[in-house]
C-alpha positions in Angstrom: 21.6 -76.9 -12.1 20.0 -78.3 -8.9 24.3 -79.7 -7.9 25.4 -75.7 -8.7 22.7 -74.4 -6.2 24.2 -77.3 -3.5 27.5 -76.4 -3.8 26.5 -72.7 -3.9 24.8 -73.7 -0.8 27.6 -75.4 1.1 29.8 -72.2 0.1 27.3 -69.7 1.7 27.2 -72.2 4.7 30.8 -72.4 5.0 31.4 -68.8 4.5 28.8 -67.9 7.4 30.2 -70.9 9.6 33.7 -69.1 9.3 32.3 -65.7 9.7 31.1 -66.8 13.1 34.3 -68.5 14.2 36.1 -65.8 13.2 33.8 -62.6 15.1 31.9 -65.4 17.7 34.6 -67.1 19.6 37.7 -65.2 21.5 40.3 -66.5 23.7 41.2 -64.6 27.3 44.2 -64.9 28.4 45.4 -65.8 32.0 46.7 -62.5 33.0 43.5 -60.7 31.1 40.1 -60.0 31.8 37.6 -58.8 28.9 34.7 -56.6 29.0 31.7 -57.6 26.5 29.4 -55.0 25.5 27.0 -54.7 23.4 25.5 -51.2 21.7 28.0 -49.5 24.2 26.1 -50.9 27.3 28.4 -53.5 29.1 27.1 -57.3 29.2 29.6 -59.0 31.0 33.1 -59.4 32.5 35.2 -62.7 31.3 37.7 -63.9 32.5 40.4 -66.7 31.2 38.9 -69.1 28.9 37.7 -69.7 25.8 33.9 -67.8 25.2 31.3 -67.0 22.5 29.8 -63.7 21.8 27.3 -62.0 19.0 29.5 -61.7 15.6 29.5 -58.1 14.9 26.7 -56.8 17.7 29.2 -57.8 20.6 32.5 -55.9 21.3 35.5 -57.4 23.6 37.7 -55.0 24.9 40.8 -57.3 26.9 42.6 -55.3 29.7 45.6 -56.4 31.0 46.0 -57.4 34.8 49.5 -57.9 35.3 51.4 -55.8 36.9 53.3 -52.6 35.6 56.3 -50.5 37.1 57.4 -46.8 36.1 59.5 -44.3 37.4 59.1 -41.3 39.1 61.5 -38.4 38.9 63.7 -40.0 35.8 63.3 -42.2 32.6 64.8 -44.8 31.4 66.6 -43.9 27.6 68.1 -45.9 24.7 70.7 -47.3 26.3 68.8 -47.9 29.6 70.8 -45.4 31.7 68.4 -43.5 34.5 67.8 -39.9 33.0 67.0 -37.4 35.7 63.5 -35.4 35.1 64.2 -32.5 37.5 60.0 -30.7 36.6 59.4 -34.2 38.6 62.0 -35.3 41.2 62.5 -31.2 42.7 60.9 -31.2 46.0 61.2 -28.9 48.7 61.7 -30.1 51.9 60.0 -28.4 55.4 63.4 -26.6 56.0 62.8 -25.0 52.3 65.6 -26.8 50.9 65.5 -28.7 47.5 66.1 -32.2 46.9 65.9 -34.9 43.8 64.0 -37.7 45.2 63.5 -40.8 43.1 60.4 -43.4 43.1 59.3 -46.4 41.8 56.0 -47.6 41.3 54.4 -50.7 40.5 51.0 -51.1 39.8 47.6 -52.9 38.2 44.3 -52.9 37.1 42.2 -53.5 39.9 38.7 -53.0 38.1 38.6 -53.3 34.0 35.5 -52.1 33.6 36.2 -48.5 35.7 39.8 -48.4 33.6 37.9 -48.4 30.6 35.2 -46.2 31.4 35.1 -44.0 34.2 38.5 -42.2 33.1 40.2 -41.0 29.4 43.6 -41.6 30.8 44.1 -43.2 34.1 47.5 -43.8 34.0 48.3 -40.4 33.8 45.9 -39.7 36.6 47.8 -41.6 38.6 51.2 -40.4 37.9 49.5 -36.8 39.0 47.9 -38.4 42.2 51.5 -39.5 42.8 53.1 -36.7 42.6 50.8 -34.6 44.4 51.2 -37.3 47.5 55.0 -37.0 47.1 55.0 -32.9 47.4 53.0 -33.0 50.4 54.9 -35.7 52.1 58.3 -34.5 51.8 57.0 -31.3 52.6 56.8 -32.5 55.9 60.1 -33.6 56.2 63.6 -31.4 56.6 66.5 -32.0 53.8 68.5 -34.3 56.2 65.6 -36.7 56.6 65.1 -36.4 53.1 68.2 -38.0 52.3 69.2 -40.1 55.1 66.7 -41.6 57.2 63.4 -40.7 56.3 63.0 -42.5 53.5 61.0 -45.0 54.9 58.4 -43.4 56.5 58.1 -41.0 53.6 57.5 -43.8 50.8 54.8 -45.8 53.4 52.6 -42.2 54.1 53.3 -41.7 50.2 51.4 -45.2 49.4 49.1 -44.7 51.8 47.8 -41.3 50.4 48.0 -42.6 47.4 45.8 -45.5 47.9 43.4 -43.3 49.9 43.2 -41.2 46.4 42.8 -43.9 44.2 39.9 -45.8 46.3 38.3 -42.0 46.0 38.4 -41.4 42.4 37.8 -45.0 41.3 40.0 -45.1 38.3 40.3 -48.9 38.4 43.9 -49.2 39.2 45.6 -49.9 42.4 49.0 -49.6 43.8 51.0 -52.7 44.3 54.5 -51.4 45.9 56.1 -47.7 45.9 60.5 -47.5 46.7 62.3 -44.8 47.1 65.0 -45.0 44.9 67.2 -42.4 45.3 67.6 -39.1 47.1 70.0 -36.7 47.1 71.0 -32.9 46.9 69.8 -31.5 43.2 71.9 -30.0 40.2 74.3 -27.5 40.4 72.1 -24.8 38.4 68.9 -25.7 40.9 71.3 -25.2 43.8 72.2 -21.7 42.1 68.9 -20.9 42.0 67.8 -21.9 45.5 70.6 -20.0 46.9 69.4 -16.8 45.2 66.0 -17.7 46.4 67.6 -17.9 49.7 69.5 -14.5 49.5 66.6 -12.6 48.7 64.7 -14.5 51.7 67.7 -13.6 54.2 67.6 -10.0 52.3 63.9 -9.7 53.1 64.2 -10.7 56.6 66.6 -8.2 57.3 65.0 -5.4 56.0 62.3 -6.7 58.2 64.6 -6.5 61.0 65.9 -3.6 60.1 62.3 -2.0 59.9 60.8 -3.4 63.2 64.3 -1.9 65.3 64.1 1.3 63.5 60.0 0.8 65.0 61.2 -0.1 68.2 63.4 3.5 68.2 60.8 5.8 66.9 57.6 4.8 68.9 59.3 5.5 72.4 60.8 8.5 71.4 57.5 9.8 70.0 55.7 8.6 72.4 57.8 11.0 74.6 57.4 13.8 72.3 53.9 13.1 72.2 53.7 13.2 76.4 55.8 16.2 76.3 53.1 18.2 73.8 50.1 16.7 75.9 52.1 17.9 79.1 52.8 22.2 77.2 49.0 21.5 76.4 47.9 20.4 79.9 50.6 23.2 81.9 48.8 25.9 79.0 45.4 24.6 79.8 45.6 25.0 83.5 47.3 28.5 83.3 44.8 30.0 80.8 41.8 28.9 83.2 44.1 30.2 86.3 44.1 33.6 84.9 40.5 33.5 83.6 39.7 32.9 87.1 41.9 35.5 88.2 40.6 38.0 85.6 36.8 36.9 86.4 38.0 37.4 90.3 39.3 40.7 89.8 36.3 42.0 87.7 34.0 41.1 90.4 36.0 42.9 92.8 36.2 45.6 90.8 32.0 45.7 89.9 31.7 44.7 93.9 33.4 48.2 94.4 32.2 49.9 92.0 28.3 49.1 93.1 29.6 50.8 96.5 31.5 53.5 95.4 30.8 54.3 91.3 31.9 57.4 91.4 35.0 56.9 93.2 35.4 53.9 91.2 35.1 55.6 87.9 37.8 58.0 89.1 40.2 55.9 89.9 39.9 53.0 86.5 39.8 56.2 84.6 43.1 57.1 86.1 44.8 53.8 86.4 43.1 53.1 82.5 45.7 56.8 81.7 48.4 55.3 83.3 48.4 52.0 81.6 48.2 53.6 78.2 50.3 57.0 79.0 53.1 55.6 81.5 55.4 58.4 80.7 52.9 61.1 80.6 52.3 63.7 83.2 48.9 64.2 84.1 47.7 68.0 85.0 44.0 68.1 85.9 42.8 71.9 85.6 39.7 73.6 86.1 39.4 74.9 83.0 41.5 78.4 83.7 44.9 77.8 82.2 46.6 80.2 84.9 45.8 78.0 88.0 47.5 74.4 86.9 48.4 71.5 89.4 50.9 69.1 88.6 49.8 66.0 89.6 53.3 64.4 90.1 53.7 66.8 93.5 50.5 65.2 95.5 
């Protein structure tokens, strides 16, 4: 009885002892660093070598350090031929031209425990960052550049905004090197398209033409037409006040006159007031008796 419960004994020892091995010791690698934590709080950062941790309390989570390369603007297939991804090599260049544009970037972990933590994917936050830095760049850059001589100094401001964004957004990766691969005038059916994008620009800018020189016409000559009516207004104007001044003359004359002579005065508007209205009458003035009658024409 007493030798089952030893060997019983050793079996449970043995069983433990293997349990511990197994979920206690782990192995980094040279190009690896591991992150240890414990209850999801991080406890360390190991790097290559043999270590020991808490069997089943203590997690190790091994990143890789090496470096890694993709491609930008194609992908690689089956049989390892370069397949064009136009939704990422299409750029348009300062002059509004398009152009495929090829890269190749290589890069590492720079910080495992930021990798792991501070982002769900970073690798695909990167390839975004990239992008975004290769828009802008050859934005600033016109198709012949582009293509010939430019490539240079578009794939060193390219790393160096990209490296800017990555120091910002602490993602724990880093760029190692960024090529230009390739660049050259994109596919037929994106050439069609940017010429009818160009037709309709040219189209636009000559009805814009077309609109400022019919402007240019029209505002002179309605700006004359416009002088001409303020002129009729102005040669109006003055002649309505002339003979308001002239009528307002003449009517103090006449009440001048007629505070000197109203009798007289009377007469003679009453007269001139009969010939206005009667021209072609003749005027008899009687003294009431029919038979003695004076026409007025012989005086």
């Amino acid at each position: 009885m007493r030798q089952q419960k030893f060997f019983a004994g050793v079996i449970i020892a043995l069983v433990v002892a293997l349990l511990i091995s197994f979920d206690g010791f782990y192995t980094v690698g040279e190009q690896e660093q591991a992150v240890i934590t414990m209850f999801g709080n991080i406890v360390r950062t190991d790097t290559a070598g043999l270590y020991f941790k808490l069997p089943f309390l203590q997690q190790v989570h091994i990143v890789d350090m090496t470096t890694h390369g993709t491609g930008i603007g194609y992908e690689t297939d089956k049989s390892f031929r370069n397949v064009v991804k136009e939704d990422e090599s299409v750029m348009i260049t300062s002059d509004f031209n398009f152009v495929n544009i090829d890269f190749y970037l290589e890069y590492k972990v720079s910080d495992p425990v930021a990798y792991l933590y501070n982002s769900d994917n970073p690798e695909n936050i990167l390839k975004n960052m990239l992008l975004s830095c290769i828009r802008g760049t050859v934005a600033d850059y016109p198709v012949d550049e582009v293509i010939t001589t430019g490539k240079n100094q578009i794939q060193v401001a390219v790393r160096e905004k990209l490296t800017e964004m990555l120091q910002k957004s602490n993602i724990g990766l880093q760029c190692v090197n960024l090529t230009v691969q390739d660049a050259e005038p994109p596919t037929e059916k994106i050439i069609q398209a940017f010429k009818e994008v160009e037709t309709a620009r040219q189209a636009r800018e000559t009805m814009i033409n077309s609109a400022k020189k019919y402007q240019s016409e029209q505002l002179p000559k309605a700006d004359a037409e416009a002088d001409q009516i303020i002129q009729k207004a102005e040669a109006v104007k003055s002649s309505r006040i002339s003979e308001a001044n002239g009528q307002a003359a003449r009517f103090i004359n006449m009440y001048d006159e007629y505070k000197a002579y109203p009798l007289i005065t009377k007469q003679r508007l009453f007269y001139e007031t009969l010939e206005e209205i009667l021209p072609n009458a003749k005027v008899i003035i009687t003294d009431g008796q029919t038979e003695n009658l004076m026409p007025l024409e012989k005086f």
